[in-house]
C-alpha positions, 0 to 999 in steps of 0.5 A, a space after each residue: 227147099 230155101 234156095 240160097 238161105 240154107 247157104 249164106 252163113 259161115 262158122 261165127 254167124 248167127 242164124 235162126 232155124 224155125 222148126 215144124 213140132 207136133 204136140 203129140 204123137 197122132 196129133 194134127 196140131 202143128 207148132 212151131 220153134 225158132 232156134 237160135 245160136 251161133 254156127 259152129 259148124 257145117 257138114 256136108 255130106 250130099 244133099 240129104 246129109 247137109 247138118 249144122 251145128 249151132 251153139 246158145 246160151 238158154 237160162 245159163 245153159 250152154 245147149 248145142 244142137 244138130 240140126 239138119 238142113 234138108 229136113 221136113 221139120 225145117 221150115 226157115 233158115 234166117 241170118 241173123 248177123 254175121 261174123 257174130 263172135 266179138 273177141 281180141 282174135 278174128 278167127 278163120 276157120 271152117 269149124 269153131 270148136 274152140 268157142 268151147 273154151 271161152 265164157 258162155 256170154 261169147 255164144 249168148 243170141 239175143 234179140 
């Protein structure tokens, strides 16, 4: 569907997904919804079972999302910035759960 875009972004990158909606049930008007967050994770389990797992900061509310990549609501993966997570540590790893324990502005995307 993207090529190379749905593969270029680690655990720590900031990426932005846009989302296909409709406004109803039935409806034929289409919308759209950029999400934004901070990858903590990646699940690979073949090529229809590809997610993500992305994690943001909205109104003081920390909100952590699944998506998945091969889905016919996706319409874009967008790098933001990579190796996004600023701390005393650099972090190596493959899935960033301890992102859970730092302060919530660690996480915050912003443009």
């Amino acid at each position: 569907m993207f090529g190379e875009a749905a593969n270029d972004y680690a655990a720590g990158d900031a990426i932005e997904i846009v989302l296909t909606t409709h406004f109803s049930a039935g409806s034929l008007r289409e919308g759209e919804q950029k999400v934004r967050g901070v990858v903590l994770g990646r699940v690979n389990k073949g090529f229809g079972g590809t997610s993500v797992l992305i994690r943001d900061v909205i109104n003081g509310t920390v909100v952590e999302r699944q998506l998945p990549l091969h889905s016919p609501t996706v319409k874009s993966v967008k790098v933001l910035q990579k190796n996004f997570i600023r701390t005393k540590k650099k972090y190596r790893r493959a899935k960033l759960f301890h992102l859970r324990d730092l302060p919530d502005n660690v996480c915050r995307v912003t443009t």
